[in-house]
N, C-alpha and C positions, 0 to 999 in steps of 0.2 A: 449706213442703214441702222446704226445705232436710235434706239427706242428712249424714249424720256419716260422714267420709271411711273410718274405722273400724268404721263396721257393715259386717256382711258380709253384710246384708241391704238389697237396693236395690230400688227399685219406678222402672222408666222408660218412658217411655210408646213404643210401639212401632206398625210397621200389622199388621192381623189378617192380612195375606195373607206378613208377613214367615215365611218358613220355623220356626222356634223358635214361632212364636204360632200355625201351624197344628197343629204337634205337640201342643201343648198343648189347641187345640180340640180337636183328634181326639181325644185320651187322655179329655178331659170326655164328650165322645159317647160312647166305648167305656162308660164308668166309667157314664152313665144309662141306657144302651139298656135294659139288662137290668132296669131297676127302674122302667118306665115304659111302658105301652104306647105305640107308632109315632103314636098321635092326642094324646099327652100330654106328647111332645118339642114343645117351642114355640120352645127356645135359637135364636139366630141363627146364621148360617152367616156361614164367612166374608163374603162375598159382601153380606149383608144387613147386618152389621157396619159395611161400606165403606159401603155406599149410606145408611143408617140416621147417618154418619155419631159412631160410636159412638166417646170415646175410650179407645183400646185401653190397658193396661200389663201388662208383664212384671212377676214377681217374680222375683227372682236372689238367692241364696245362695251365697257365694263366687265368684260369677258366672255359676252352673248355674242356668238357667231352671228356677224351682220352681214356678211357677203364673202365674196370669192376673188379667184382672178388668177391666171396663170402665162406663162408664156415657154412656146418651144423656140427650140434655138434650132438654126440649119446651119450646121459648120459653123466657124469661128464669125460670118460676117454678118446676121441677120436674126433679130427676133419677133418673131409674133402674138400676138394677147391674145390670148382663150380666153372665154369663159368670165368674163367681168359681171358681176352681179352682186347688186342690192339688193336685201328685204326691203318689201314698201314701207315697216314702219321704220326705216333708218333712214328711207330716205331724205333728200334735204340738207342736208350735212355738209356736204361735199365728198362722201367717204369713196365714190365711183373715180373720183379725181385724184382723191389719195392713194386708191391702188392703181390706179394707171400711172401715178409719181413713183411709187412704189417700184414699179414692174419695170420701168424707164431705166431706174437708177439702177436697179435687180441684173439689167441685162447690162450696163455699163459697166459694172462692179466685174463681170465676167467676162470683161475684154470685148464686148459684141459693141461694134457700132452702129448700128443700127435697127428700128425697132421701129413697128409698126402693128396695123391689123385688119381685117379683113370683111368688109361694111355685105350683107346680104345685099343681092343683087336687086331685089325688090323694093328696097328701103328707099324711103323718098329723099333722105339726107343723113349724115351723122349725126347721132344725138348730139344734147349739147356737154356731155361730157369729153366724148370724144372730140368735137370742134374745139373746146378749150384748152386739152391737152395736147394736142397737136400744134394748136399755134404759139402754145408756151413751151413748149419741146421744143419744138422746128426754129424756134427762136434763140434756143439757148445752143442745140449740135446741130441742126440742119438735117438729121438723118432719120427724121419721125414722118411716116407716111401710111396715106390709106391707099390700101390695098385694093384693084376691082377686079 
């Protein structure tokens, strides 16, 4: 998980409650509300982040916080991704695929083999971020899976 002092892209782990990683919550709440009914937001809140013990990371792009992304761990065998999120003007990049590469290797570094995440029940399909990392995951450990 060594960084190339030269990208200008960095992923560092941060607390949910830090101001920059509330923004960024917020901005993911604004950005689902409207595509989910109030019974079908299950995201964590700050608050459940801390307590859940979740670890939190920034993405930054020339240093401007450009998205999120977290994952809790259950005992030594299983992890799951929180809270993955882009600004729209980052998006395009790939930088959604970079924290999900991220959080993959985040939880193997930790002895977890396994790592996954958890699609809302209304959703018609995985994004395609989630589609592309799963099958470049699943392809390299076999233990990347969505969750229903």
């Amino acid at each position: 998980m060594l960084e190339n002092p030269n990208d200008p892209i960095t992923i560092q782990p941060a607390r949910p409650d830090a101001p920059e990683a509330v923004a960024l919550i917020n901005e993911l709440e604004a950005t689902l509300a409207p595509l989910y009914p109030g019974a079908s937001m299950h995201g964590y809140s700050v608050e459940k982040l801390i307590a859940q013990k979740v670890a939190f990371f920034i993405l930054r792009v020339d240093g401007q916080p450009a998205g999120c992304g977290g994952v809790q761990f259950y005992g030594k065998d299983y992890g799951e991704v929180k809270r993955i999120f882009v600004r729209p003007q980052f998006r395009g990049r790939g930088l959604s695929k970079r924290m999900m590469a991220f959080l993959e290797e985040y939880t193997r570094a930790a002895g977890i083999p396994s790592c996954g995440w958890r699609r809302a029940s209304i959703s018609p399909r995985p994004s395609a971020c989630t589609s592309a990392w799963a099958t470049a995951a699943s392809a390299r450990s076999g233990n990347i899976r969505m969750i229903r």
